[in-house]
N, C-alpha and C positions, 0 to 999 in steps of 0.2 A: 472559388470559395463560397461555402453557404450561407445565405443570410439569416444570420442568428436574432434577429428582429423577434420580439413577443415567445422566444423559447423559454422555458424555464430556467436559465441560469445567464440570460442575456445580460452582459455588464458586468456580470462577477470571473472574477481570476483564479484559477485552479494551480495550484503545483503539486504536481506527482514524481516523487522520487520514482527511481525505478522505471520510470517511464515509458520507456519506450522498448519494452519487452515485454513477452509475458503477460501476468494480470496486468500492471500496469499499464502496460497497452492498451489494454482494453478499457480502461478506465479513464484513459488520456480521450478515449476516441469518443466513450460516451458523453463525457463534459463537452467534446467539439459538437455533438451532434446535439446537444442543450445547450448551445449558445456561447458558454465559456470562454473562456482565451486558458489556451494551459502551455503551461512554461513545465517540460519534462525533465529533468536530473537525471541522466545515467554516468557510471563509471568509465568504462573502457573500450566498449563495442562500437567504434565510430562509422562503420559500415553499415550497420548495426539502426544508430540512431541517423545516417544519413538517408536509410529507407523509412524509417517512422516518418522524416518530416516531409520525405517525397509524397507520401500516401494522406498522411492528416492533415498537411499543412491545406489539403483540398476539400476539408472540413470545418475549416475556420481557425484562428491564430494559434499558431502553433509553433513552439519553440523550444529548442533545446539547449542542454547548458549539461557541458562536461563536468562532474564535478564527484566525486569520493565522500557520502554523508558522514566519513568518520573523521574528513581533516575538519577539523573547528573552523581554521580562519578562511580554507575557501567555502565553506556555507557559509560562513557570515557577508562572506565577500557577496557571493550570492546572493541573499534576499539583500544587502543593500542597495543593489542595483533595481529592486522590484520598487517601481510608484502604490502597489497598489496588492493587495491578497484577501480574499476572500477563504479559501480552502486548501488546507494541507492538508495532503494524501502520502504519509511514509508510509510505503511499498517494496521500498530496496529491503534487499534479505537473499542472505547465503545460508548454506548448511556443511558443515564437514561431516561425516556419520562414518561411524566407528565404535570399537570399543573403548571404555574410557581409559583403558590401560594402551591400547592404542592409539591413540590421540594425542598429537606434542598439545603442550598449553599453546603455542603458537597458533594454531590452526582451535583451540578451543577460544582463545580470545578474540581471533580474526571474527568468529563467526556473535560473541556478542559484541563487540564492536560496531559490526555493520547491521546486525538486526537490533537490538539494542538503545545501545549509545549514540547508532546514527541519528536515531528517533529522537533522541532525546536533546541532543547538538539541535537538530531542525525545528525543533517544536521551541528550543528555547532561541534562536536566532528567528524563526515569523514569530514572535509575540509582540514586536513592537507594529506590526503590518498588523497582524490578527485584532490588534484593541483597537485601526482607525474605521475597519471593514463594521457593517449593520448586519452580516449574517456569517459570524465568523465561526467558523468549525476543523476540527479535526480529526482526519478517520487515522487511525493505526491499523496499519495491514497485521494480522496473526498467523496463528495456525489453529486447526483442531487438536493441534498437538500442545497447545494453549493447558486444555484439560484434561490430557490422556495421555501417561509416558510410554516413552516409545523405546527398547533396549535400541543401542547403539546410536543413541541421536542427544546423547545429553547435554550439551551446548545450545542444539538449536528448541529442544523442547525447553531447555532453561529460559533464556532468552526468550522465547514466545510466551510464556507465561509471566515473563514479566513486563512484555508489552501490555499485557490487560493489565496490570495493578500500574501503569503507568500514565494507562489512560485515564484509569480509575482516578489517581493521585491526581492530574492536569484540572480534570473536572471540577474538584473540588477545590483547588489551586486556583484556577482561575474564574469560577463562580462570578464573581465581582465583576470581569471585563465582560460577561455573558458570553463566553465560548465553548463552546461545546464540544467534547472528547469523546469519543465514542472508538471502539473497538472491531473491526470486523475478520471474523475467523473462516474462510474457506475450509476445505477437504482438496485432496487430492483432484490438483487441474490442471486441465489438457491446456496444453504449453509446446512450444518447440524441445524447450529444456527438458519437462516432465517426459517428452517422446525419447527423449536423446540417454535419460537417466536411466530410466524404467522399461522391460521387453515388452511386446505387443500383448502376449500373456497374460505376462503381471500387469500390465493396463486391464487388461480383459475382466481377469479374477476379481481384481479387489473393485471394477464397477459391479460385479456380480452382486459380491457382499453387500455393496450400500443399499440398502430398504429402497433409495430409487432410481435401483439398477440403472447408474449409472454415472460416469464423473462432472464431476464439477465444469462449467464452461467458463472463460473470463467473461464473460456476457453474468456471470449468475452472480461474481462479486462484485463486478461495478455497478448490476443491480443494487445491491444492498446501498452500496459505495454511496451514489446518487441519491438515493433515496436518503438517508441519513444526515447527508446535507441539505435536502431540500427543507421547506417551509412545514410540511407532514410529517418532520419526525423533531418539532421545535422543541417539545418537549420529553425528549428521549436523550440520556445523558448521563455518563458511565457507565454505561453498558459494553457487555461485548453479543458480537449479533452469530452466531455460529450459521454459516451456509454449504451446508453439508450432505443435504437428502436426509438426512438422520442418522449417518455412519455412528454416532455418541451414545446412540440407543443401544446398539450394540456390545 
């Protein structure tokens, strides 16, 4: 385990939904490697999250917690059990893609549900942790697709776009406890998942297109991630941060 002594997030508590896959992997591991302690959420991959904690748990306090951001009472159940929260990170998020004539409402609700209303279940169970913390913050994971519609994906670009006016809403909502809401919007990121959805190709092509030929790393959004909770972005708040190479310019 590494000593998080004089790091930049030494003493403060992270929770990232989503945790232990994907971007939020990456974001789990950048908090451990700045000092952190992060407590990860995932749904149903216990294989899954039994390798996250074998590998990060070697970077400093690391823990994980089964848990579905769309059942109410096990979130609640959840941050009850936390002493202590500095930073929420909602990160969990599915997609169904379809057309909308194809699509049951089942699998359109599933997908605002868990992108959504998870966010919004989470952020409203840590607000009693978030008023006792001195630098209390929350990022909302997006999409690019936040501000750009996309045929066949209208649940998940719904939903993503209403993660920003929610963030937006939070900020000024909670003004008074000084927490801060902030949005961050990736592009298209290399993932297990992203590999497993998308052909080599269509990876290939659409880094073409992006102005900085090239995709997205989870390294690019827990950059922003970090930096938004740090001390450097005190006074940045409702915002959403697009990390994209400029695919928007497009």
């Amino acid at each position: 385990m590494s000593d998080s002594a004089n790091k930049m997030f030494s003493n403060k508590v992270a929770l990232v939904t989503g945790g232990t896959s994907g971007i939020g992997y990456g974001i789990s591991k950048q908090f451990l490697e700045n000092g952190a302690k992060v407590i990860a959420l995932y749904k149903a991959d216990d294989k899954n999250a039994e390798k996250a904690v074998s590998i990060l748990s070697k970077l400093g306090d690391f823990s994980v917690v089964k848990c579905d951001v769309t059942d109410e009472k096990a979130v609640e159940s959840v941050f009850a059990s936390i002493k202590s929260l500095d930073f929420l990170i909602n990160c969990a998020g599915i997609s169904n893609e379809d057309f909308i004539e194809k699509l049951t409402v089942q699998q359109i609700r599933e997908t605002i549900d868990v992108n959504l209303i998870g966010k919004i279940i989470c952020c409203r169970s840590a607000l009693s942790l978030l008023k006792k913390s001195k630098t209390p913050v929350v990022i909302n994971i997006a999409s690019r697709f936040a501000e750009r519609p996309l045929a066949t994906c209208i649940p998940y670009t719904t939903s993503e776009a209403a993660i920003v006016m929610l963030s937006k809403n939070l900020a000024l909502e909670w003004k008074d406890y000084k927490i801060r809401v902030n949005t961050v919007s990736p592009s298209l990121t290399i993932t297990p998942l992203t590999q497993k959805l998308y052909t080599k190709q269509e990876i290939e092509e659409t880094a073409k297109r992006n102005p900085s030929h090239r995709l997205g790393q989870v390294e690019d959004t827990a950059n922003a991630v970090l930096f938004l909770c740090s001390e450097k972005a005190s006074y940045i708040n409702g915002e959403n941060l697009n990390v994209n190479g400029g695919i928007l310019l497009l």
